[in-house]
C-alpha positions as CSV (number, residue, x, y, z in Angstrom):
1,X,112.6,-65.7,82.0
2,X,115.6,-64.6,80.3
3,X,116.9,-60.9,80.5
4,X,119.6,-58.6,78.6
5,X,120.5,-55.3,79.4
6,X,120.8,-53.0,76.7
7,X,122.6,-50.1,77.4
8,X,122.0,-46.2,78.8
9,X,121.4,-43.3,77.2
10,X,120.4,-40.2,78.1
11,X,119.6,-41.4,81.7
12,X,117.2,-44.2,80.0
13,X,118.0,-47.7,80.4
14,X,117.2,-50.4,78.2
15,X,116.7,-54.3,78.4
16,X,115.1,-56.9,77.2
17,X,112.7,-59.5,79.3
18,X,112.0,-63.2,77.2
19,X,109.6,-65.6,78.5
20,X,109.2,-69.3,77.4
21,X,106.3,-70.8,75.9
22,X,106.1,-72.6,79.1
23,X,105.7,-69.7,81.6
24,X,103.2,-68.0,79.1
25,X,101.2,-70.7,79.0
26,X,101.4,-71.5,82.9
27,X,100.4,-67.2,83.5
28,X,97.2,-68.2,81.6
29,X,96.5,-71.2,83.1
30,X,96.3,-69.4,86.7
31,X,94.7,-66.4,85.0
32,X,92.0,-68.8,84.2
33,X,91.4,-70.2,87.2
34,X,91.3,-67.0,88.8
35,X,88.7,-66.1,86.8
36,X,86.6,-68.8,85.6
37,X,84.2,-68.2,88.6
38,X,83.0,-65.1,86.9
39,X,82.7,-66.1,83.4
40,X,79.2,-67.7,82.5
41,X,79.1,-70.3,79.6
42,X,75.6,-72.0,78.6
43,X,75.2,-75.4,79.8
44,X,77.6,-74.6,83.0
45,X,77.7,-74.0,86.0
46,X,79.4,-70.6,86.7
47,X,83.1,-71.0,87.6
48,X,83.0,-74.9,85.7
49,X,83.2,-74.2,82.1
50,X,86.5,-75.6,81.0
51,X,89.2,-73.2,79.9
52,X,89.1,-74.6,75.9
53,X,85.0,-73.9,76.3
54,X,85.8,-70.4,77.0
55,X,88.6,-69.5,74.5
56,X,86.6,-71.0,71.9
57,X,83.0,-68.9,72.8
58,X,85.1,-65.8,73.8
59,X,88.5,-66.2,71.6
60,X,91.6,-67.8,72.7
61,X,93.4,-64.4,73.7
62,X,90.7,-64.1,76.2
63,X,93.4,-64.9,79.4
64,X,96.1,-62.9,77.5
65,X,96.5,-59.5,78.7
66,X,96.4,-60.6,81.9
67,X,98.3,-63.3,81.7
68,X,101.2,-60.8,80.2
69,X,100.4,-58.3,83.0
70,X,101.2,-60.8,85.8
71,X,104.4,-61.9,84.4
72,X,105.5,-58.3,83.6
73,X,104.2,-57.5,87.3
74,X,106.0,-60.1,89.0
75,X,109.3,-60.0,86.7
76,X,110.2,-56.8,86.6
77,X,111.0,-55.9,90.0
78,X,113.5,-58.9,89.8
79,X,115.2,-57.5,86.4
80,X,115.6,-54.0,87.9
81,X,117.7,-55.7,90.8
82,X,119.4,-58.0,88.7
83,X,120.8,-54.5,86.8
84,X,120.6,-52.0,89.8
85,X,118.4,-50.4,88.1
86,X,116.7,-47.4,90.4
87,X,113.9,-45.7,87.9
88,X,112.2,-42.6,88.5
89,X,109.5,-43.6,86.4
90,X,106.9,-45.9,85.2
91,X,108.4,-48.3,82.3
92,X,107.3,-48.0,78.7
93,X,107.0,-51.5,77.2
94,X,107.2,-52.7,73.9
95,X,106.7,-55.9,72.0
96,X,110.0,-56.9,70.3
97,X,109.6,-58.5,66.3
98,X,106.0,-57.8,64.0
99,X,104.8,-61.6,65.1
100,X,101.7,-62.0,67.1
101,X,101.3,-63.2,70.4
102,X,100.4,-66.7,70.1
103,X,99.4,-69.8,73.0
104,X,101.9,-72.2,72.5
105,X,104.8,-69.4,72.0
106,X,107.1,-67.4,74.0
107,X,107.2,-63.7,73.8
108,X,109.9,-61.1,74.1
109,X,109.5,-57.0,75.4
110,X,111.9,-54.7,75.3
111,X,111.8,-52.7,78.5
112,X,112.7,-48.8,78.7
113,X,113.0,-47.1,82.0
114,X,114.2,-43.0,83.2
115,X,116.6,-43.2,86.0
116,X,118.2,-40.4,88.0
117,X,121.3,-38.8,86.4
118,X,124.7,-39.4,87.3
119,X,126.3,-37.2,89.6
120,X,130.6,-37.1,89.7
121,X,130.7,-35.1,92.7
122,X,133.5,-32.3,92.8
123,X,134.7,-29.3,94.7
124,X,132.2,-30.5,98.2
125,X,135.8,-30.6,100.4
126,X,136.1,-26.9,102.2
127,X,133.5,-24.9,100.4
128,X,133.5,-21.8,101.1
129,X,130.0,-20.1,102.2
130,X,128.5,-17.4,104.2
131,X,125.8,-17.4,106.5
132,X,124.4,-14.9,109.1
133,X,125.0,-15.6,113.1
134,X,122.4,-15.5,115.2
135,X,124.1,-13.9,118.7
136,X,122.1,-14.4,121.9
137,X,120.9,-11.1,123.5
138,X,120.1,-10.8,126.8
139,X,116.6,-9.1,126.0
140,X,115.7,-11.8,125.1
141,X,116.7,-13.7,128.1
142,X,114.6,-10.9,130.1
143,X,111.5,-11.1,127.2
144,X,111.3,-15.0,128.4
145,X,111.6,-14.3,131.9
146,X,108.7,-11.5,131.8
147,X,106.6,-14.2,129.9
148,X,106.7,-16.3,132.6
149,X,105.7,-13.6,135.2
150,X,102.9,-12.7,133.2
151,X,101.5,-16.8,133.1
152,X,102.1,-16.3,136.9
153,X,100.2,-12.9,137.6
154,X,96.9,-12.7,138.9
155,X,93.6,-10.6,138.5
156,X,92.1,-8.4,140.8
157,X,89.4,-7.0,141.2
158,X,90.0,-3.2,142.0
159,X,88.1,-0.2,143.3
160,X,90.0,2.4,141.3
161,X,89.6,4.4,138.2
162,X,90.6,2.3,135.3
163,X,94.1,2.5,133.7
164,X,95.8,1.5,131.1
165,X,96.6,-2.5,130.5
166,X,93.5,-2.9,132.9
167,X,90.6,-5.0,131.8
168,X,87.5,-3.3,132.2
169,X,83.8,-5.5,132.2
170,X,81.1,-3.3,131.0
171,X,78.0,-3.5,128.9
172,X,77.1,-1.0,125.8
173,X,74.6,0.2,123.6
174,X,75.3,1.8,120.6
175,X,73.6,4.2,119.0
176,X,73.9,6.2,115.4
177,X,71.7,9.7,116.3
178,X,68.6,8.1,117.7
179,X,68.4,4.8,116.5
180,X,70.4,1.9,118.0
181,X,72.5,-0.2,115.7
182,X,72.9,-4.0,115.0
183,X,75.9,-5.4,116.4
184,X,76.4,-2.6,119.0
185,X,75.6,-4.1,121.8
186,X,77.1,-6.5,124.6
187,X,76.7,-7.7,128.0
188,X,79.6,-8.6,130.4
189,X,81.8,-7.4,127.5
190,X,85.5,-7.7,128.8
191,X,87.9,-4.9,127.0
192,X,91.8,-4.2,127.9
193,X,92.2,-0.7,127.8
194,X,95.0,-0.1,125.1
195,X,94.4,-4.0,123.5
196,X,93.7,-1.6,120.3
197,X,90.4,-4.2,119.8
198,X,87.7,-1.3,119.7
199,X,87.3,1.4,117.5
200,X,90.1,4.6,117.8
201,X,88.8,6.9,120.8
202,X,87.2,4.0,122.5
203,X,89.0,2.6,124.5
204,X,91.2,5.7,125.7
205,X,87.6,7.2,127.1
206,X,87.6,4.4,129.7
207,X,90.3,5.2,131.4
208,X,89.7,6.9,134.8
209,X,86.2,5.0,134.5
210,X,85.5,3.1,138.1
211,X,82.8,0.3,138.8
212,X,79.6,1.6,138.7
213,X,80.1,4.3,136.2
214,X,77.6,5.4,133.6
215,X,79.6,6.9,130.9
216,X,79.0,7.5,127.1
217,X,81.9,7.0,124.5
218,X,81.6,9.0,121.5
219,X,83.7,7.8,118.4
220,X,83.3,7.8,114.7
221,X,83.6,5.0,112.4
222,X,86.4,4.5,110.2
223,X,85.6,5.3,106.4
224,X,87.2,1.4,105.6
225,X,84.5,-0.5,108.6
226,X,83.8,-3.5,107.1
227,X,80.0,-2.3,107.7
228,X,79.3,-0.3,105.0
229,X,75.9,1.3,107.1
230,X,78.4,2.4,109.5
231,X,81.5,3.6,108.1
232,X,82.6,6.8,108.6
233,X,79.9,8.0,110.9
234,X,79.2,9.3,114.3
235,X,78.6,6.9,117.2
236,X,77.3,7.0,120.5
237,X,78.4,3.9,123.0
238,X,75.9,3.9,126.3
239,X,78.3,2.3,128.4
240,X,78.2,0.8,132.1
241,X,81.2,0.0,134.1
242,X,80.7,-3.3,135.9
243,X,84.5,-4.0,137.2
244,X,87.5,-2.4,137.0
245,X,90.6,-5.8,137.0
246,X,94.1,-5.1,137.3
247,X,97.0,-7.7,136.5
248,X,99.0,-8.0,139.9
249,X,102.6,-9.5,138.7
250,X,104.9,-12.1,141.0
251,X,108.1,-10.2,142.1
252,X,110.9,-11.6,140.0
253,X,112.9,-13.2,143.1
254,X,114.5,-16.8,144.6
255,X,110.2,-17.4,145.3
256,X,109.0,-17.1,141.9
257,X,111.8,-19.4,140.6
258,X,110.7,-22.1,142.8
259,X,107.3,-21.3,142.3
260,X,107.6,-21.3,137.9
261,X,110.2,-23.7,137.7
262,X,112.7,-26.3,139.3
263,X,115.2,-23.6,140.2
264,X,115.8,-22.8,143.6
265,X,117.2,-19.4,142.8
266,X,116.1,-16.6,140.3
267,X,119.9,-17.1,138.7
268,X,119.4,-20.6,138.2
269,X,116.7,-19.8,136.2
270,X,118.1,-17.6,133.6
271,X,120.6,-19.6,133.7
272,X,118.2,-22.1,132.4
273,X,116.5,-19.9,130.2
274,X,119.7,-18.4,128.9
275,X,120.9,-21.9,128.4
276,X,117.6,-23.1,126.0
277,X,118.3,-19.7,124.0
278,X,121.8,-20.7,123.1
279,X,121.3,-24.2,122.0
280,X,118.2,-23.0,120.0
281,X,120.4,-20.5,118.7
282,X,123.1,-23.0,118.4
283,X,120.8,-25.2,116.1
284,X,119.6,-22.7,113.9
285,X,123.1,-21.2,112.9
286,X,123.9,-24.8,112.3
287,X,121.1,-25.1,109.8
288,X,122.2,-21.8,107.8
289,X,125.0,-22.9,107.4
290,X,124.1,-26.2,106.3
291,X,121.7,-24.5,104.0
292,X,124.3,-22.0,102.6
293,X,127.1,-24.8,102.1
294,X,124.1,-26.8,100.2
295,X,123.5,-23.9,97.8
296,X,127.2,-23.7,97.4
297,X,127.7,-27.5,96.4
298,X,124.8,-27.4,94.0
299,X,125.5,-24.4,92.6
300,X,129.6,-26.1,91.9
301,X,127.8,-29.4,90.9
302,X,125.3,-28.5,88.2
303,X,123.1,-31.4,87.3
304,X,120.2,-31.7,84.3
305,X,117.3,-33.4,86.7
306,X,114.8,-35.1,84.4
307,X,110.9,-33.2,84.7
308,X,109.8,-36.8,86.4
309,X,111.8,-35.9,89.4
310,X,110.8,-32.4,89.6
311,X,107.3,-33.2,89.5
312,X,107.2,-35.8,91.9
313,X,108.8,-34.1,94.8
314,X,106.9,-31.0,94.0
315,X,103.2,-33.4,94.1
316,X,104.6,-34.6,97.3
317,X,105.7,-30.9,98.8
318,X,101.9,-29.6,98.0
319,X,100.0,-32.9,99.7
320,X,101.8,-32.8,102.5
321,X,100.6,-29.0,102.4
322,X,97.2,-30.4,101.4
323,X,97.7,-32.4,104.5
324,X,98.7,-29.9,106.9
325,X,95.6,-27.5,106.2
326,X,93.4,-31.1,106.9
327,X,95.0,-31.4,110.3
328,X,93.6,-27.9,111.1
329,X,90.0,-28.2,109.8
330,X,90.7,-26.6,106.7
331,X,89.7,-27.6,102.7
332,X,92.5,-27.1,100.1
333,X,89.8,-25.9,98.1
334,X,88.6,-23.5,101.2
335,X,91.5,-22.2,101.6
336,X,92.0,-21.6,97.7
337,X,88.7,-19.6,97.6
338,X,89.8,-17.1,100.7
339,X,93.1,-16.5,98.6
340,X,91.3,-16.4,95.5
341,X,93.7,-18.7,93.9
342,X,93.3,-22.5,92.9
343,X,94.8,-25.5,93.9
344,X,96.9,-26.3,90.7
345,X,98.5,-22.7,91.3
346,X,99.9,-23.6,94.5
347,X,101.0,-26.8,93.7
348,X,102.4,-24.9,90.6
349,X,104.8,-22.8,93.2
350,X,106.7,-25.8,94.5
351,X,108.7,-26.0,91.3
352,X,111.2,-24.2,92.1
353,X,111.9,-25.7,95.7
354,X,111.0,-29.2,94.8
355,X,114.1,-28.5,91.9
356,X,116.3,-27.5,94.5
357,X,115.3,-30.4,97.0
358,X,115.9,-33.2,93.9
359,X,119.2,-31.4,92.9
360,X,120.8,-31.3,96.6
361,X,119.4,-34.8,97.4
362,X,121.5,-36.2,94.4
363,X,124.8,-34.6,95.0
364,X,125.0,-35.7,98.5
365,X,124.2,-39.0,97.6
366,X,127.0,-39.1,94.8
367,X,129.2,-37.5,97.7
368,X,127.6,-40.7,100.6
369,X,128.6,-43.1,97.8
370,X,131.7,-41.4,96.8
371,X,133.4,-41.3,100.7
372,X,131.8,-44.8,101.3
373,X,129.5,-43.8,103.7
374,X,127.0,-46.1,105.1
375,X,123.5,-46.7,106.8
376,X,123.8,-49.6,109.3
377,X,121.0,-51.2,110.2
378,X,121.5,-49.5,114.3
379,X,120.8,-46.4,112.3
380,X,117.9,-47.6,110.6
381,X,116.4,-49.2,113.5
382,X,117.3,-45.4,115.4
383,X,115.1,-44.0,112.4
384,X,112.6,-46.0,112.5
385,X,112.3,-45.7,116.5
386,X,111.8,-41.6,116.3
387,X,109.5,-42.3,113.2
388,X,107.3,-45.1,115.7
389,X,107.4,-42.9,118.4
390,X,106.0,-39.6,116.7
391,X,103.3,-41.8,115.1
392,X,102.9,-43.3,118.2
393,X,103.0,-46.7,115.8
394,X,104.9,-50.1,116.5
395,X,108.2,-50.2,114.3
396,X,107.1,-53.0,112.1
397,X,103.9,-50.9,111.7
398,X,105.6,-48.1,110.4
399,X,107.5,-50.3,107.7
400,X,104.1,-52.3,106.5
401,X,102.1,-49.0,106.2
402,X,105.0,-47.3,103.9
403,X,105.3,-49.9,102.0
404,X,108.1,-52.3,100.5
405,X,111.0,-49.9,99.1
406,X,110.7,-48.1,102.4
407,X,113.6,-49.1,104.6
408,X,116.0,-48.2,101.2
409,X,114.4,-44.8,100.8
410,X,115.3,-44.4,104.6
411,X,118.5,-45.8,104.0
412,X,119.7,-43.1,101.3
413,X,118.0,-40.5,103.7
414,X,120.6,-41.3,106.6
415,X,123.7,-41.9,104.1
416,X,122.4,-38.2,102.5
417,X,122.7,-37.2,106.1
418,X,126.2,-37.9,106.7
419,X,127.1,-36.6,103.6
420,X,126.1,-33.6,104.6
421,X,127.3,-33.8,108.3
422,X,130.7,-34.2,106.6
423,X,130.8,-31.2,104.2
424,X,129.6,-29.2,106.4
425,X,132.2,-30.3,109.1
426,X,135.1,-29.1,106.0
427,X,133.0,-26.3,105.3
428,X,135.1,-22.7,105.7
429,X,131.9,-20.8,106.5
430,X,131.8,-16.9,107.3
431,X,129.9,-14.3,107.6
432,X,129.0,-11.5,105.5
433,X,131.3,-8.6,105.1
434,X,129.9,-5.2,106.5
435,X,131.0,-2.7,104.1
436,X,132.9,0.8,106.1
437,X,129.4,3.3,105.8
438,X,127.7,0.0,107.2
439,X,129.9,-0.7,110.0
440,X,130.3,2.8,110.9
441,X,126.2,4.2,110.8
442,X,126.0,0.5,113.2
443,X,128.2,1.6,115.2
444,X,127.0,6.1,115.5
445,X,123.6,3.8,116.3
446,X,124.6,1.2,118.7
447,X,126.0,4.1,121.2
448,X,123.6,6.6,121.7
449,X,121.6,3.9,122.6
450,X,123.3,2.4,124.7
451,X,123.8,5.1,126.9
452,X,120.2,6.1,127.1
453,X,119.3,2.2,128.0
454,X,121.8,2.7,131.0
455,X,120.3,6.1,131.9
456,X,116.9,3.9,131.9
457,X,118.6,0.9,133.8
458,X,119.9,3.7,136.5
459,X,116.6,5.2,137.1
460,X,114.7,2.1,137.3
461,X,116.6,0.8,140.0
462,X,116.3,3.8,142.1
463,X,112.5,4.4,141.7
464,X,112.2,0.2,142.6
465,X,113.9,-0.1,145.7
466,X,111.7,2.3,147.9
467,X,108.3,0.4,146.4
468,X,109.5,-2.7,147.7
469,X,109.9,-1.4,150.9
470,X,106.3,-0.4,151.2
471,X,105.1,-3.7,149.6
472,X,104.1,-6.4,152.0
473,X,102.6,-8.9,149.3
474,X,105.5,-10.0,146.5
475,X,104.0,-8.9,144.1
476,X,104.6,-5.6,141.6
477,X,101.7,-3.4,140.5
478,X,102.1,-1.9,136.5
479,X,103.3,2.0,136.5
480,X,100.0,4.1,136.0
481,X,101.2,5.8,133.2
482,X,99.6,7.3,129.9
483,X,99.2,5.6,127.0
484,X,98.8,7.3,124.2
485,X,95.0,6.5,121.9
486,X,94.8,3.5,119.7
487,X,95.3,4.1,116.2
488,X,93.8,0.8,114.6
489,X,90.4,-1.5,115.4
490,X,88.8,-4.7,115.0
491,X,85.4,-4.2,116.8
492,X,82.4,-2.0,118.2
């Protein structure tokens, strides 16, 4: 085979592909024998009718196509590295010359391929770009620290009038005038009073109710109940109090630390805690600005970005969301139907994002290949190892069941990388500017606050020193207080 490149235009290459007469006719020759075995000829045995028996019964183009197909197949590949020639799309091929294909004579195609469009990157050195800052607050060093206090607390079993945050196991019947309703009823039924689960009014007549209890709960349904029998209507809930559980919390001390973690001390612990906040903190302001100095570069470095492109990342964005729903039990088309929506709208609404994903890919790797950056094959191999290990697959595995093409499509995915690592490293990032009315209504907020919080703080640490003192168990009981009625339901 003999090739010639053509030229580019309009991100479409061109070149030609020649064969002898000698490879056509060796391409038939083993298309024949691949398939003589399934061709019957009359007065053979199948698979032993010579090849001139069965171009003369069935025409001597029979092996052609095929023929063509395997040398196209196997040839290509081998011209599009000879011309480093990445294409985006499937070739369109064309016979060159009006003269037939003939056995006995060469042949010539002319080759026509989409490739992605040139990017000269500009302007990517000390963009300027804004992005919000996360800060750490502490509340949300204490949030954590309650959540694991509540993973530590116990249940138990009380001989006092219910309150709220108590779970309360009863059984009901309920009942619309005289006749009992279907639905209404449950055994064993475990409710916590102020969980907002029942119906408005329910749940707030249970508190002061003690095991043993006989009481009936009288709400009405509202107008929007998804049963239409029962909407807005008058109900009457026979109810039985069988136990009456309170959630007994650890004491937040030295203890519990060792207890819930690996800390000797209750500091070392939100130490910890604070410490896992930061870096996550840490981590996402380094992705917004990573994002922000993206949108800045692409916005600096407009690029045309042929359909092809578009629509192939924006297939791939949808199946792995086709994908995702699979891993959870759930049908694309399922899910459509709940959403009353179809499948080819959804996939539809990646356009956009798949446009910006094609556009930022191909900057950063004009800006890799402009700064000379490279993927060594230690980075490769350190890809390929995080890949093995979340599949919980061997490496080579991992390359055999993505296919050839793979280890170059990871390539440009770590040299992308450091593209980006390095504009963002020259990036002048900021944040937003408050304007004065902004920063001063923050600010008349922020105060007020703040002093009422420390009023609270103050308080709180008087009222908890003398209820340690009577404690002898370390653990802290929830304030009895009033809660006010639920204002939305799911159930009864």
């Amino acid at each position: 085979m003999t090739t010639s490149y053509v030229g580019k235009e309009n991100n479409k290459v061109k070149f030609t592909m020649e064969f002898t007469a000698e490879e056509f006719e060796a391409a038939i020759q083993k298309v024949y024998l691949r398939n003589r075995g399934r061709i019957q000829v009359d007065g053979f045995r199948r698979g032993k009718a010579p090849r001139k028996i069965i171009e003369a019964k069935y025409g001597s183009g029979i092996f052609f196509e095929e023929a063509i197909d395997d040398l196209l197949k196997d040839n290509y590949p081998k011209a599009l590295d000879e011309f480093d020639i990445d294409p985006i799309d499937r070739p369109s091929i064309d016979f060159e010359g009006e003269e037939k294909i003939e056995q006995g004579k060469g042949f010539k195609v002319v080759v026509e391929t989409e490739v992605a469009p040139e990017v000269d990157p500009k302007d990517y050195k000390g963009v300027k770009a804004e992005r919000e800052l996360q800060k750490l607050d502490e509340t949300e060093v204490e949030a954590q620290l309650k959540a694991f206090q509540k993973r530590n607390a116990r249940m138990l079993t009380i001989d006092e009038p219910a309150n709220w945050d108590d779970t309360v196991v009863l059984d009901y019947k309920g009942f619309v005038g005289e006749d009992q309703f279907q639905g209404g009823t449950a055994d064993d039924q475990q409710l916590v009073l102020g969980s907002n689960t029942f119906i408005p009014g329910f749940e707030a007549q249970l508190v002061g109710a003690k095991a043993g209890d006989e009481k009936d709960v009288v709400v009405t349904f509202p107008e929007e109940y998804h049963a239409a029998d029962l909407a807005g209507k008058e109900a009457v809930f026979k109810c039985t109090i069988k136990e009456v559980r309170r959630e007994e919390l650890p004491v937040l001390d030295d203890d519990f630390a060792k207890e819930a973690s690996s800390f000797d001390t209750l500091e070392e612990f939100k130490a910890d805690i604070r410490k896992s906040i930061e870096t996550r903190i840490e981590r996402s302001n380094e992705n917004a600005g990573k994002e922000a100095v993206m949108e800045k570069i692409c916005e600096l470095n407009p690029v045309d970005i042929p359909a092809v492109m578009v629509d192939d990342e924006a297939d791939k964005m949808f199946d792995e969301f086709r994908q995702q729903l699979m891993s959870q039990g759930i049908d694309i088309n399922m899910y459509c139907k709940y959403l009353n929506t179809t499948p080819e709208e959804i996939r539809k609404g990646y356009n956009e994002d798949a446009k910006k994903r094609v556009h930022g890919r191909l900057v950063l790797a004009a800006i890799a290949a402009k700064e000379g950056m490279e993927a060594t094959e230690e980075d490769i191999d350190k890809e390929l190892e995080q890949l093995a290990s979340a599949y919980n697959m061997e490496k080579d595995k991992i390359l055999q069941t993505m296919g050839e093409g793979y280890k170059k499509l990871l390539a440009q995915d770590i040299k992308n990388g450091k593209a980006l690592d390095f504009v963002y490293a020259n990036a002048k990032l900021s944040e937003p500017k408050k304007t004065a009315k902004k920063a001063e209504k923050a600010e008349g907020e922020t105060k007020p606050a703040a002093k009422k919080t420390t009023k609270k703080a103050e308080k709180a640490e008087g009222e908890e020193k003398p209820a340690a003192k009577k404690t002898t168990k370390k653990t802290t009981k929830k304030a009895e207080a009033e809660k006010p009625e639920a204002s939305e339901n799911t159930e009864a």
